[in-house]
C-alpha positions as CSV (number, residue, x, y, z in Angstrom):
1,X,0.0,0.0,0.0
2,X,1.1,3.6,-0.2
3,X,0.1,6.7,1.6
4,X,-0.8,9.7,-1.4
5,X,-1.5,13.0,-0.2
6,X,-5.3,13.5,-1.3
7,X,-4.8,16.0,-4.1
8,X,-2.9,13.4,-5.6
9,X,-5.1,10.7,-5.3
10,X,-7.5,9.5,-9.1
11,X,-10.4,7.7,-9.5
12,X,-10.1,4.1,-10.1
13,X,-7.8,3.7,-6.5
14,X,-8.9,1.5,-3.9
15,X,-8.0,2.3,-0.4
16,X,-6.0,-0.4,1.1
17,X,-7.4,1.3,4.6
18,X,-10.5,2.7,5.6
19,X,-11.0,6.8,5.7
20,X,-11.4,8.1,9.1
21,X,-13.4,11.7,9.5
22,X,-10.7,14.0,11.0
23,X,-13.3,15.7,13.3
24,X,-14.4,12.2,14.4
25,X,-11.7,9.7,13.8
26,X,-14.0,7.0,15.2
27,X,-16.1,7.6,12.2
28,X,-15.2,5.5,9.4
29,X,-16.0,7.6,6.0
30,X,-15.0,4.8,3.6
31,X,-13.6,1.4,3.9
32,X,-11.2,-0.5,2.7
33,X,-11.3,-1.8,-0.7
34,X,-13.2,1.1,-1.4
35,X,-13.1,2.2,-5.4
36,X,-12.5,5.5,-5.3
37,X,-14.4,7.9,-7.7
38,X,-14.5,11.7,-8.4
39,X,-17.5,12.2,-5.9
40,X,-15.9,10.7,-3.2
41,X,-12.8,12.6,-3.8
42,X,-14.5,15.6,-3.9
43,X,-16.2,14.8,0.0
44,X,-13.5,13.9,1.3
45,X,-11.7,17.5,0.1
46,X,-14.4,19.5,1.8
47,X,-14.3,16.9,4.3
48,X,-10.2,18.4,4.8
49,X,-9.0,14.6,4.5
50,X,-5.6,14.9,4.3
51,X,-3.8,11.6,2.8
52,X,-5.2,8.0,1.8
53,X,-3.5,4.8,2.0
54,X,-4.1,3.0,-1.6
55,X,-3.1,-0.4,-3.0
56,X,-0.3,-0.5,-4.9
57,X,2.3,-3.0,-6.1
58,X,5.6,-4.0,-4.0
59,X,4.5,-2.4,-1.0
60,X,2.3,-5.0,0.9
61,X,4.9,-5.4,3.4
62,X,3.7,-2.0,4.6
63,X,1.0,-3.8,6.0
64,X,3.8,-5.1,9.0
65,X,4.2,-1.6,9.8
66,X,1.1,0.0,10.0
67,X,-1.6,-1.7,12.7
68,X,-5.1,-0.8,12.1
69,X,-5.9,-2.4,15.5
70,X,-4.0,0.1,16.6
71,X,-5.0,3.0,14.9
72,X,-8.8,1.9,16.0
73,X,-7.5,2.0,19.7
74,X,-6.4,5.4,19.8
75,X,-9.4,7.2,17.7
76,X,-11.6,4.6,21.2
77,X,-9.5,6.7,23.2
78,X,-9.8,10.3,21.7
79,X,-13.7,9.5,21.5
80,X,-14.0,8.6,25.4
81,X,-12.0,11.5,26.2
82,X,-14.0,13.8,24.1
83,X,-17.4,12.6,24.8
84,X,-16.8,12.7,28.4
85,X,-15.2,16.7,28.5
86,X,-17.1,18.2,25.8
87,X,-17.5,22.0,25.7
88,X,-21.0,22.0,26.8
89,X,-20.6,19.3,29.4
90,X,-20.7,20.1,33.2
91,X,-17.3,18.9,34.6
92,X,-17.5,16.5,37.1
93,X,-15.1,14.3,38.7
94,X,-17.4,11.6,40.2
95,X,-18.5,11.1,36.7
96,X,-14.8,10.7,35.0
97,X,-14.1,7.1,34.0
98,X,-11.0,6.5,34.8
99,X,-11.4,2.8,34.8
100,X,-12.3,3.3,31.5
101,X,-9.2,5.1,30.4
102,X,-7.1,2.5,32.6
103,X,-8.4,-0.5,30.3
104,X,-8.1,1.1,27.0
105,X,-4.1,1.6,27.2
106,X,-3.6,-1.4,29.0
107,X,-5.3,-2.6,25.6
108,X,-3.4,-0.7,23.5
109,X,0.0,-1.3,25.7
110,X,-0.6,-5.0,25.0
111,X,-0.9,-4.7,21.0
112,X,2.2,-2.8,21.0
113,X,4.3,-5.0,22.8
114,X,3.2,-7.6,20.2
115,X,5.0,-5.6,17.6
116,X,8.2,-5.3,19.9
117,X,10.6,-7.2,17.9
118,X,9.2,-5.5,14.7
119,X,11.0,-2.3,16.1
120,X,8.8,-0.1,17.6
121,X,8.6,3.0,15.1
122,X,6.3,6.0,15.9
123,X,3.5,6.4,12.5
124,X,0.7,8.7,13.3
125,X,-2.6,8.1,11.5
126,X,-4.6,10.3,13.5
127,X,-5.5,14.0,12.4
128,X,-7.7,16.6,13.6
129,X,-7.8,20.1,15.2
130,X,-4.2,21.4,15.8
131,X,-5.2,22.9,19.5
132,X,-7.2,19.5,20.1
133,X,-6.3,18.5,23.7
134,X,-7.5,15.4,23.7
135,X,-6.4,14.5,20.2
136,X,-2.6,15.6,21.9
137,X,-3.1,13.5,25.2
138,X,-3.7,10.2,22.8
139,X,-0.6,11.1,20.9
140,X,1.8,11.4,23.8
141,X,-0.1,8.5,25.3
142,X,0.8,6.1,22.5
143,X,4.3,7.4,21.3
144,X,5.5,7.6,25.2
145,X,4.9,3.7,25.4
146,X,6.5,3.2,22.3
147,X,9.7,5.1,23.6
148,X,9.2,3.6,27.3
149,X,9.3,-0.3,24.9
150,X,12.7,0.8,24.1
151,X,13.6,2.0,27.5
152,X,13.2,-1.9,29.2
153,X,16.6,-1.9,30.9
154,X,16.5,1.8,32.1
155,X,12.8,1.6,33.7
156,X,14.3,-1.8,35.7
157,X,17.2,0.3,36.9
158,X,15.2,3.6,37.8
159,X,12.4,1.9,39.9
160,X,14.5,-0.7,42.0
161,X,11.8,-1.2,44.3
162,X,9.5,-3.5,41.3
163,X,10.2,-6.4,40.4
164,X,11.2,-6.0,37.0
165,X,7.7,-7.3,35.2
166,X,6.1,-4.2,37.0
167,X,8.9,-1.8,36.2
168,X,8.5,-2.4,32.7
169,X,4.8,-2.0,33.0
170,X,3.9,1.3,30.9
171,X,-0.2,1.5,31.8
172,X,0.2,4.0,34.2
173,X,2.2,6.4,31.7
174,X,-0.2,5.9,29.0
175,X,-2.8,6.9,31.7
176,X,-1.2,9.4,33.1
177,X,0.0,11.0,29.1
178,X,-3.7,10.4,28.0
179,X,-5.1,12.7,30.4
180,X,-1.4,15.2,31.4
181,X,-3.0,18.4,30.0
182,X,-7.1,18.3,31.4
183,X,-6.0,21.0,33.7
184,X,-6.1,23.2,30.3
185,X,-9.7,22.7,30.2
186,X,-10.0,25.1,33.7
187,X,-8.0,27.6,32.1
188,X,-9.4,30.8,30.3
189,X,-9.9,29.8,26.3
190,X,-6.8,32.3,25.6
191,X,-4.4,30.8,27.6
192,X,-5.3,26.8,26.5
193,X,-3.7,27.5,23.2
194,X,-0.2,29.0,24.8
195,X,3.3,26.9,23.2
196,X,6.2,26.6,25.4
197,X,9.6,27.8,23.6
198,X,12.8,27.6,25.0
199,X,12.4,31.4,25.5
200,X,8.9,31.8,26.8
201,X,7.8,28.8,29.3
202,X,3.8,30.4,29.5
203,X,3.0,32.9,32.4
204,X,2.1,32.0,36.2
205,X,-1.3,31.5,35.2
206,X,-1.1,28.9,32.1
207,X,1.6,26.7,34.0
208,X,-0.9,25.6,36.7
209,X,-2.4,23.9,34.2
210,X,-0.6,21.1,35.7
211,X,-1.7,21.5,39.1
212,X,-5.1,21.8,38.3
213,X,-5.1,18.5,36.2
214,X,-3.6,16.9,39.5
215,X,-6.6,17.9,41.4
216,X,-8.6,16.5,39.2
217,X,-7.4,13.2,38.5
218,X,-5.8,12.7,42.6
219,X,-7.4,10.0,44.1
220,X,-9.0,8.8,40.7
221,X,-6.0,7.8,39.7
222,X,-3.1,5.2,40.0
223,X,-0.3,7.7,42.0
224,X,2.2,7.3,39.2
225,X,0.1,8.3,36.8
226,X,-1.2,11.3,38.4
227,X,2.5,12.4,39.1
228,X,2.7,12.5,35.0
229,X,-0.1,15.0,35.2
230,X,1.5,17.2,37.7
231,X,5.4,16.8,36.4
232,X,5.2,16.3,32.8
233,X,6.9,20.0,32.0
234,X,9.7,19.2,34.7
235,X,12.7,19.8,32.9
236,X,16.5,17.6,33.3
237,X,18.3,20.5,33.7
238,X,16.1,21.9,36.5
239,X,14.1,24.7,34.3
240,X,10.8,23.1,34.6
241,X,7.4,23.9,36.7
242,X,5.7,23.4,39.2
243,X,8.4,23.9,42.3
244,X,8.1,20.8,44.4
245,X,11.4,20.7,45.8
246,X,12.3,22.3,49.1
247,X,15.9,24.1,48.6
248,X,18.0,23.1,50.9
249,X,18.7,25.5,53.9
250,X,15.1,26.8,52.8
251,X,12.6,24.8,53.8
252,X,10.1,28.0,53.2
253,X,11.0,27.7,49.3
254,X,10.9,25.2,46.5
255,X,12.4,24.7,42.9
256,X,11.6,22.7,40.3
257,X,12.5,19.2,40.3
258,X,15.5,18.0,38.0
259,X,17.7,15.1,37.4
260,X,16.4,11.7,38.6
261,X,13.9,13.4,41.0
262,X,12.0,13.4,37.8
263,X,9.9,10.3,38.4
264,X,10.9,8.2,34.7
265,X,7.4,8.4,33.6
266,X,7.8,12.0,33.5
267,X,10.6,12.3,31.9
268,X,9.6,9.9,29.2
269,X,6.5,12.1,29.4
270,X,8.4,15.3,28.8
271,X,9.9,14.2,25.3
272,X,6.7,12.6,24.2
273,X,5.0,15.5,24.6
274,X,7.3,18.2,23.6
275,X,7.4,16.5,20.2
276,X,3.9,16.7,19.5
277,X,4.2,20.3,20.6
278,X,6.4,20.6,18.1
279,X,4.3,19.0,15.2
280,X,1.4,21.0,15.4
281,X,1.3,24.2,13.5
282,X,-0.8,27.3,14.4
283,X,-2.5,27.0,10.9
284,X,-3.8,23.0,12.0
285,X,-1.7,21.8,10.3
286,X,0.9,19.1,10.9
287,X,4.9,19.8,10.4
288,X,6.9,16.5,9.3
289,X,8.3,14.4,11.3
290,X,11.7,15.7,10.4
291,X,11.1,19.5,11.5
292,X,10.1,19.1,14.9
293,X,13.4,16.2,15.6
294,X,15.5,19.4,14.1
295,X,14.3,22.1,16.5
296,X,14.2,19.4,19.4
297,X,18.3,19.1,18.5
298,X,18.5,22.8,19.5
299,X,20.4,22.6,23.0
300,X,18.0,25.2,24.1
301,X,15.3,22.4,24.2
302,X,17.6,19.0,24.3
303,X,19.2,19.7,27.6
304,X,15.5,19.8,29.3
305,X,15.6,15.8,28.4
306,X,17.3,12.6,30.1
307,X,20.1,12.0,27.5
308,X,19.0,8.2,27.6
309,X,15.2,8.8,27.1
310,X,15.9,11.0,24.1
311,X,18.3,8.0,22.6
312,X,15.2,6.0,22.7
313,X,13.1,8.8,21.6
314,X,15.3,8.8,18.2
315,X,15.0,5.2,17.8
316,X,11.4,5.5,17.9
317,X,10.9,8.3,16.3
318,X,12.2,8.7,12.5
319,X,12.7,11.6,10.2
320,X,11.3,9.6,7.6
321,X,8.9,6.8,8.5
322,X,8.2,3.4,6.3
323,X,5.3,4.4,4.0
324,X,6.1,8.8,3.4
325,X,5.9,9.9,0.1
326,X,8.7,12.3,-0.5
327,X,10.1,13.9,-2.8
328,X,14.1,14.1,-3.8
329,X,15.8,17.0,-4.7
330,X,16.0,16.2,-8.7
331,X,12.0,16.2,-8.4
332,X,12.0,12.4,-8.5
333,X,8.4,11.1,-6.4
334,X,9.5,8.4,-4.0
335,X,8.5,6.3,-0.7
336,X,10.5,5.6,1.9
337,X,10.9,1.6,2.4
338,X,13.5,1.2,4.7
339,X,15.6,2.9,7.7
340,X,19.2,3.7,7.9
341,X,20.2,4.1,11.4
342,X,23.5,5.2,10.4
343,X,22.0,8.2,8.2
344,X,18.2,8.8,10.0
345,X,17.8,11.6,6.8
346,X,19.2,9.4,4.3
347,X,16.8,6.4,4.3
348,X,16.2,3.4,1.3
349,X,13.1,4.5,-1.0
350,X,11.7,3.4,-3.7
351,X,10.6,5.1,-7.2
352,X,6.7,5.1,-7.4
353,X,4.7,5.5,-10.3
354,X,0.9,6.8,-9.5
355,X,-0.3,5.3,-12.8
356,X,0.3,2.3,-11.0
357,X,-1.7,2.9,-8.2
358,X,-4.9,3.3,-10.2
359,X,-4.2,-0.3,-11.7
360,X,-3.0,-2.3,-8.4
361,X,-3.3,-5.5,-10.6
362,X,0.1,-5.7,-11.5
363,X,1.8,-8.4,-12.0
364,X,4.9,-10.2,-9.9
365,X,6.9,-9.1,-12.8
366,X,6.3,-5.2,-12.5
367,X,7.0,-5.8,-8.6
368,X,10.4,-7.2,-9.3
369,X,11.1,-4.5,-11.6
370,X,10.1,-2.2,-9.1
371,X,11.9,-3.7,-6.1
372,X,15.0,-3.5,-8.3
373,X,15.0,0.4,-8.5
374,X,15.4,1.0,-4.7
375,X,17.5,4.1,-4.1
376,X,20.1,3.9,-0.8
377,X,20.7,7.5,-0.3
378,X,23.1,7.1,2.0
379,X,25.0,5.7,-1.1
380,X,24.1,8.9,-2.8
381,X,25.7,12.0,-1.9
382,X,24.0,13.8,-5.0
383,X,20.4,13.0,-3.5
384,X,18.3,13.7,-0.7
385,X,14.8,14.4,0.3
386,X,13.9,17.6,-0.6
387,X,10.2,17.8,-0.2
388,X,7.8,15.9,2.3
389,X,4.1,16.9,0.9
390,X,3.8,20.9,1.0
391,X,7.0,21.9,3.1
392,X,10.4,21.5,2.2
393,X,12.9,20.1,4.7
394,X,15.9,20.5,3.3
395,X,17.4,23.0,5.7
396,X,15.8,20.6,8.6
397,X,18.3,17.3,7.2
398,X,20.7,16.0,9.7
């Protein structure tokens, strides 16, 4: 299958997965094996669907990669989240079901790990409203499990006191992730919009956001994952909120935590979130992969993570993902099949031919031939990705 941004997309197509709305990603607009035709094309524009996977030869084994189980998890989890804190819904705590929220990622957490020795790679398929709070909290949710899978060893080490099955068990952070930012929802509307910078870390006001999520969710839920809530914009280096450490000689005063006082599902947290930060644009729209890893380099930001959660952030996170269309720098259409760990911005891709796509009926022959024209870049100092959909990253390669 391959993923075609939808102005690119012809009649005659089939979807090789179903369309989710992007105002309601638990609605399914059209299924798979779906033929496309102009009309639908044309809903699904006004609709502001963004990309569509369709069939196409020599790249089934995309199939590995991308989990439509999973996919269906999260858009269960945005829709419980939103349902339950809608705009016109009173608030209350008695009626949050956290029990709810507890068995969906220990769901979710137990598809994943059947994909550990696949490699664990972070592939999005959920869009909607760039200052979407919930849509955020089921982002962070799922990638900081997928970082925490890569993190086995550390978690044993940094919470001695489990035995190591329980350690390594990441429900509570994709609790605690899923619902880190509710306190927004008690802030005034023009303040729930604000984006940390390395320069600007929100006023007084906007960073009690996590307090007031902890006072939601203490008592309701699991201790760890309520300290996620409260400590997920703790920084390494010590430049985070809220204070919760007494300075020593000052009992009167605290600072913010740092180091490993940062409980590891924080920190984890931190990164996760951060990166999605990064992502969303103030237009709604939603910056490459490769744009927000580029600014997250910038020591201003990197020294505000555990050096060790943000190795297994990058292993988890790519530039370039199996599946992204891109485009080279001598205007060549390509998709990227393969990651070079070596080179994360010089992956293996593969030629593609959309005339193809609207005739998926090839042939083994025309898949060999196909196979046969992969492109290492890494072997190629004269390419590289120039172009991933409507922004080009070249000056975001590293």
């Amino acid at each position: 299958m391959l993923k075609v941004p939808l102005e690119q997309a012809k009649a005659g197509m089939v979807l090789a997965r179903s369309v989710s709305n992007p105002k309601q990603p638990d609605q399914s607009l059209l299924k798979a094996g779906y033929k496309l035709e102009e009309e639908s094309l044309n809903r699904l524009k006004e609709l502001w669907v963004r990309n569509l996977w369709v069939r196409y030869p020599s790249l089934d084994f995309l199939d590995d990669t991308l989990d439509p189980e999973i996919t269906r998890q999260q858009q269960d989890m945005y829709s419980a989240l939103k349902n339950q804190f809608s705009a016109d819904q009173e608030m209350s705590l008695a009626q949050v079901p956290y029990s709810v929220y507890v068995q969906q990622i220990t769901s979710l957490f137990s598809r994943l790990l059947t994909q550990k020795n696949g490699a664990s790679i972070f592939i999005n398929e959920l869009f909607g409203e760039a200052n979407d709070v919930f849509l955020h909290g089921t982002t962070v949710a799922y990638l900081s499990m997928l970082i925490g899978i890569h993190l086995e060893n550390y978690l044993v080490h940094e919470r001695p006191k489990l035995p190591s099955h329980l350690a390594t068990d990441l429900t509570q952070l994709g609790v605690g992730c899923l619902l880190h930012d509710i306190g927004k929802l008690s802030l005034p509307e023009e303040l729930q919009n604000f984006r940390i910078t390395a320069q600007d870390r929100g006023d007084p006001e906007w960073q009690k956001h996590t307090e007031a999520g902890y006072e939601m969710v203490q008592g309701g839920l699991d201790p760890t994952a309520a300290q996620v809530v409260l400590n997920h914009h703790q920084h390494f280096d010590g430049s985070g909120f809220p204070d919760r450490k007494p300075v020593f000689g000052d009992a009167q005063r605290l600072e913010p935590l740092q180091s490993d006082d940062i409980h590891i599902f924080c920190r984890i947290a931190c990164i996760a979130d951060r990166f999605e930060g990064f992502r969303k644009l103030h237009d709604g729209n939603i910056a490459p992969s490769v744009i927000a890893l580029k600014r997250m380099r910038n020591p201003g930001y990197k020294k505000w993570f555990d050096p060790q959660v943000y190795a297994a952030f990058e292993q988890t996170v790519p530039p370039f993902a199996p599946g992204d269309q891109v485009v080279l720098n001598n205007g060549q259409s390509v998709v990227v099949t393969e990651l070079n760990p070596a080179y994360p911005c010089r992956p293996i891709v593969r030629p593609i031919d959309l005339a193809l796509a609207e005739d998926p009926n090839k042939n083994k022959k025309v898949e060999e031939t196909i196979e046969e024209s992969d492109i290492n870049l890494a072997l190629r100092g004269d390419l590289f990705i120039q172009k991933v959909d409507e922004f080009d990253v070249t000056e975001y390669l590293f």
